[in-house]
N, C-alpha and C positions, 0 to 999 in steps of 0.2 A: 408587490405582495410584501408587506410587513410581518415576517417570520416572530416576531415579539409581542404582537397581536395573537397570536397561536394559541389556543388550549395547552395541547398536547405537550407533556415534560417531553425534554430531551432524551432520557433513558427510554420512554416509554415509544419513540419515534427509533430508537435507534434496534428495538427489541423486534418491531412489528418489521422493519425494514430487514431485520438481519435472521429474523425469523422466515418471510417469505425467500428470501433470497437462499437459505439452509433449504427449505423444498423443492427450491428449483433445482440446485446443484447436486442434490441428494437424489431428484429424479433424472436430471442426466445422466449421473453417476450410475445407479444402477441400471439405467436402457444401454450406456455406450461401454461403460468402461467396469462395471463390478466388481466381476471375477476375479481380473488381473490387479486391481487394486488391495481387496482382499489377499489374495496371492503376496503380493508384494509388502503388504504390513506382516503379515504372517511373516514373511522370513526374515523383517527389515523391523521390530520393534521399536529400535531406535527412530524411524522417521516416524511415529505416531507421538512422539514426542515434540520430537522438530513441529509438526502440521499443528500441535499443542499452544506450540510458541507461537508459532508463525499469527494464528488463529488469533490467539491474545493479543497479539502486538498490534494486528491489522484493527482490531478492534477501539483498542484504544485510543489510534493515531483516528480516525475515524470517529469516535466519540468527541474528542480532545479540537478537533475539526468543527464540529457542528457544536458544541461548548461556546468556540471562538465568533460562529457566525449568527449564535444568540448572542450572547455579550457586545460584541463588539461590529456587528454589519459582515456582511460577504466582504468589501474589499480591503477591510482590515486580516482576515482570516486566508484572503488568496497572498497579498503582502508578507504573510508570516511565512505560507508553505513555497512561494517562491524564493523566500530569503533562506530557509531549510534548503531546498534543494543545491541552490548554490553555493550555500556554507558543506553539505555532503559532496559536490563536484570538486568544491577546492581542495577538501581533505582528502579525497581521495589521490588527488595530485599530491600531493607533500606527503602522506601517507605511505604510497606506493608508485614508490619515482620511475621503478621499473618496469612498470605494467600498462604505462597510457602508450597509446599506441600515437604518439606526435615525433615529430622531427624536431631537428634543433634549430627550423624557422619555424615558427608560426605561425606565418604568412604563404607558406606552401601547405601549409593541412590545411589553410582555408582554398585555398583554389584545388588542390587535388589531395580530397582528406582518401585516407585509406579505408577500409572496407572491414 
């Protein structure tokens, strides 16, 4: 399937996709979890903020995704976010030297990594 051949704009794929996907969650939401969610923004204002952010950001990287796999082919666009991911794994090592949970082999995390 040639995604370039497509009608449909990218905004307009990415609205219906994240539009259904809002009704699903939204109906979850209210069968499983409403109450206590409501409950919890109620006393937590600041996380409606945070879920604000989060919302956008998810969005974007997600747009900025299907942008790259019109432009450019799906394996230039998986090339990118696997090159993301472990440009964020590296930095997260140098970043926060105190936080990985490695030995001073690297060769024992591989045969008995920690949990």
């Amino acid at each position: 399937l040639n995604t370039k051949l497509l009608v449909a704009q990218v905004n307009e794929n990415m609205l219906y996709t994240n539009a259904l996907g809002a009704v699903i969650v939204l109906g979850a939401m209210v069968a499983y979890e409403g109450a206590e969610a409501c409950t919890y923004f109620a006393e937590n204002p600041a996380a409606i903020a945070l879920l604000l952010v989060r919302s956008v950001t998810f969005w974007m990287g997600a747009w900025l995704y299907t942008m790259l796999v019109k432009h450019f082919g799906v394996v230039a666009a998986v090339a990118v976010t696997t090159a993301r991911k472990a440009l964020t794994v590296m930095l997260s090592f140098a970043l926060f030297p105190g936080d990985n949970p490695t030995t001073q082999n690297p060769k024992l995390d591989i045969i008995n990594p920690k949990p």
